[in-house]
N, C-alpha and C positions, 0 to 999 in steps of 0.2 A: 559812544565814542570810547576808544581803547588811549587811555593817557599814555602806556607803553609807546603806542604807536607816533604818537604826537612826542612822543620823547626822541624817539628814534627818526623822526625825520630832521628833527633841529640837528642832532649828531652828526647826520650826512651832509649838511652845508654850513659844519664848522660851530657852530655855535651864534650863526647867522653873520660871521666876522666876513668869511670872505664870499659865501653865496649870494648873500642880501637875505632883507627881511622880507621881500617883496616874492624871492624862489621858496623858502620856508611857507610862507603864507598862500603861493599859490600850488602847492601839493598837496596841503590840508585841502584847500576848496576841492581839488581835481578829486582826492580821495572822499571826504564824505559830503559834496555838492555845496558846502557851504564854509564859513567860520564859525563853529561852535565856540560859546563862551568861553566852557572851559578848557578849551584847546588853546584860544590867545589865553589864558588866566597862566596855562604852562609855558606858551612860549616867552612870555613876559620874566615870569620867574628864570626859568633857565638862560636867559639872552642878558638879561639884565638893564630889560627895555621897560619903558612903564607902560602898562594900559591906558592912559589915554593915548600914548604917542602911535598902539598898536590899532586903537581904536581912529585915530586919525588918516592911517595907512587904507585902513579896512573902508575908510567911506571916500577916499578921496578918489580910488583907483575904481572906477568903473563894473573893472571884471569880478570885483569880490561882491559877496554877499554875507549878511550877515543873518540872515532866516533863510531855512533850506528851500533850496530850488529842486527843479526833479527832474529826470537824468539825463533830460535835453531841454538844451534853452533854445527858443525864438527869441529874438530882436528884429524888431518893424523899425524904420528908419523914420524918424517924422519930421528930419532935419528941413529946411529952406525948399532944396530942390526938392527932392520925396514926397514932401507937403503939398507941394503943388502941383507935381505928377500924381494925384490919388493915394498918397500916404494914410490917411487917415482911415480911408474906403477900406484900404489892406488890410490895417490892424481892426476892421470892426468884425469884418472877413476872420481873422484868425478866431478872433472873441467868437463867433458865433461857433465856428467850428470845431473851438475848445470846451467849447459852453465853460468859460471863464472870464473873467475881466484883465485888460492889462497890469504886469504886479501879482497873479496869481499862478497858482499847479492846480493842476489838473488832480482830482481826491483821490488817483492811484501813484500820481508823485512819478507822474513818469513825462509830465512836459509842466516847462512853466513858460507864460510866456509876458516879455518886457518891450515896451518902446525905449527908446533911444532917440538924442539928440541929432546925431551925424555915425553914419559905420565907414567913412572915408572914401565911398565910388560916385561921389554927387553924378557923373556923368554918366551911369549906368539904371539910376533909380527909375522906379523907387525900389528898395535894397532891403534885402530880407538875410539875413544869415540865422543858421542851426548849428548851434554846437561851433560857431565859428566858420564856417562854410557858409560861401556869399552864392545868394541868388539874385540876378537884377534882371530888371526891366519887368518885375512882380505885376501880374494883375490878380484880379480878385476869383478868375478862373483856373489858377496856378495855385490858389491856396491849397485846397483838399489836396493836390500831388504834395505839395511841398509840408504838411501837415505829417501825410503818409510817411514819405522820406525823414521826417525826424523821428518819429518811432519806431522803425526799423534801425534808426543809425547809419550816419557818415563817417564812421571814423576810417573807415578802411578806403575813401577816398583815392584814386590813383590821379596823382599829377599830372602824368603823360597825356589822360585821358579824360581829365572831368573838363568840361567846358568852362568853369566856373576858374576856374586857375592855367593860364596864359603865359609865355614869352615878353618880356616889351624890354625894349634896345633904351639906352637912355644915354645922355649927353649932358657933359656942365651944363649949369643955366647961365654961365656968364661966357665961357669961351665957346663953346659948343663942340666941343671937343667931345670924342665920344668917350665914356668910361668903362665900354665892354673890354672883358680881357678873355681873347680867345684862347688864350694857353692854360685857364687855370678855371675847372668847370667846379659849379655848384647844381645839385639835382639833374643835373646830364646836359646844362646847358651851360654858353659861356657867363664868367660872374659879371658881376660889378665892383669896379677895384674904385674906392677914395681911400684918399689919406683921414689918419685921427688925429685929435690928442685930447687926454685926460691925465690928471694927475703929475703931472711934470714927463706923463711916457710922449712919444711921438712913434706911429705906426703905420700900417696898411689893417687895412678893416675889405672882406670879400663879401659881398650879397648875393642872394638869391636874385636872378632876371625873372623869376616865375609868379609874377602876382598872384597872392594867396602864399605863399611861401613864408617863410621866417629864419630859413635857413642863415648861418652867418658863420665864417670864419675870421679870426683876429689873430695878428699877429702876436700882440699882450693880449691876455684875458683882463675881459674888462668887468669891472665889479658892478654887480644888480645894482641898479638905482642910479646909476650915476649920469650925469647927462655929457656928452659929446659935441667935440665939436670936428665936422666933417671940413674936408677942405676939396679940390680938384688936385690931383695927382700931374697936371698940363701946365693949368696956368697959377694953380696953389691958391685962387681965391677961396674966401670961405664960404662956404652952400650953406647958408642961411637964410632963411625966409621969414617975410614978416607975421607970418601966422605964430599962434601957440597950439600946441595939441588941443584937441576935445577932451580927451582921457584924463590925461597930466600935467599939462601946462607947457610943459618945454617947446622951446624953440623946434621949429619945424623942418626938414632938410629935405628942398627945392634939388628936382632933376626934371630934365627935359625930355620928354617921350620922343623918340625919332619917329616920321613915318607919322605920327599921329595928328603934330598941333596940339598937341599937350604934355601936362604934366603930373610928375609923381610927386607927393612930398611925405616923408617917413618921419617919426619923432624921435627925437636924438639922445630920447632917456635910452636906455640900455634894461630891457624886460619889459618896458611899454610897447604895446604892439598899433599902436595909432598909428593913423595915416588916410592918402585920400588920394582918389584917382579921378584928374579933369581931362577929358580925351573929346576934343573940338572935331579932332577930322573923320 
């Protein structure tokens, strides 16, 4: 680990003031697979955050790790649904294939691979994502493909073209109003326009329609961490749902899938990428 290095990323997001400690934290992981001790022991010092509160960060959020992973993850889903579409069968399937155990890398540190509680497609399971890239409806004859494909690498994924990332139209949940805005595109399709507010601002917040996506444009920049509250831009009621995140806890923000008989709900932290997709029809 280059301490330079970990010096010079706090620098680029201000001194964690207006980036978050959460974009800080997750470009250490991106660059060397993990959070090295002594990388939080710098960002603590130069932030002026304490180490438990960094060590707090580090275990609460899902995506961090704090023992090196290798340089693609698997995640087997063994949430409810998943469980009982052959979840279990999946990941012993991986285990076998990796000749590792759930929790471990592979001894050239080039996959590791984790179960998970829920990855957010209940109605697609059972749910396998690489590197962040969702596979569903996983059988145990799909592992060796899906094994191969993480060792080669997804990062270079095209939208337009993977099957695994989709269009879907969506509507208030309470007035059914639809929230597409055809005049104002994200990734070549039309967005999704809600209204915000944090902080005393009041705004429009744009989304990505492309599941798998995370694109977003905001009127205010909105600060890492903070949690949201979405509204309908129609009838102004607030898109709240009674769920919490799996990831982070926050409140969850309910949309209507047109076309489908289902629903999308995304977390209204701001850098949490939690969410879950129920599609009935």
């Amino acid at each position: 680990m280059n301490p330079d290095h970990i010096r010079e990323i706090i620098d680029r997001h201000e001194g964690g003031k207006k980036g978050g400690m959460i974009s800080i934290l997750e470009e250490i992981q991106s660059h060397y697979s993990y959070l090295p001790e002594e990388a939080l022991k710098i960002v603590a010092e130069k932030t002026g955050r304490s180490l438990v509160d960094l060590y707090g960060v580090a275990t609460f959020y899902k995506a961090f790790s704090l023992k090196p992973r290798g340089e693609h993850l698997i995640s087997v889903c063994l949430g409810t649904a998943c469980h009982v579409r052959g979840g279990p069968r999946i990941a012993e399937e991986f285990e076998r294939q990796l000749e590792i155990k759930a929790g471990e890398t592979t001894k050239e540190g080039e996959v590791s691979l984790e179960t998970v509680n829920c990855l957010g497609a209940c109605a697609l399971g059972p749910i396998v994502t690489v590197d962040g890239h969702y596979f569903s409806n996983v059988t145990p004859a799909k592992v060796k493909e899906i094994v191969h494909k993480a060792r080669v690498g997804l990062d270079g994924v095209n939208i337009h073209t993977d099957e695994r990332i989709f269009p879907i139209e969506v509507a208030c949940a309470h007035c059914n109003h639809s929230l597409m805005d055809p005049h104002y595109y994200i990734d070549g399709y039309p967005s999704i326009k809600v209204t915000v507010s944090f902080e005393q601002k009041h705004g429009w917040v744009r989304l990505s329609c492309l599941y798998g996506s995370f694109s977003v444009e905001q009127e205010y920049e909105i600060p890492m961490e903070a949690v949201v509250n979405f509204f309908c831009p129609h009838c102004h009621a607030e898109l709240r749902g009674a769920l919490e995140c799996f990831t982070c806890g926050a409140p969850m923000v309910p949309l209507s899938v047109r076309g489908e008989a289902g629903i999308i709900q995304i977390c209204s932290r701001r850098g949490c990428k939690g969410h879950w997709l129920d599609l009935t029809g």
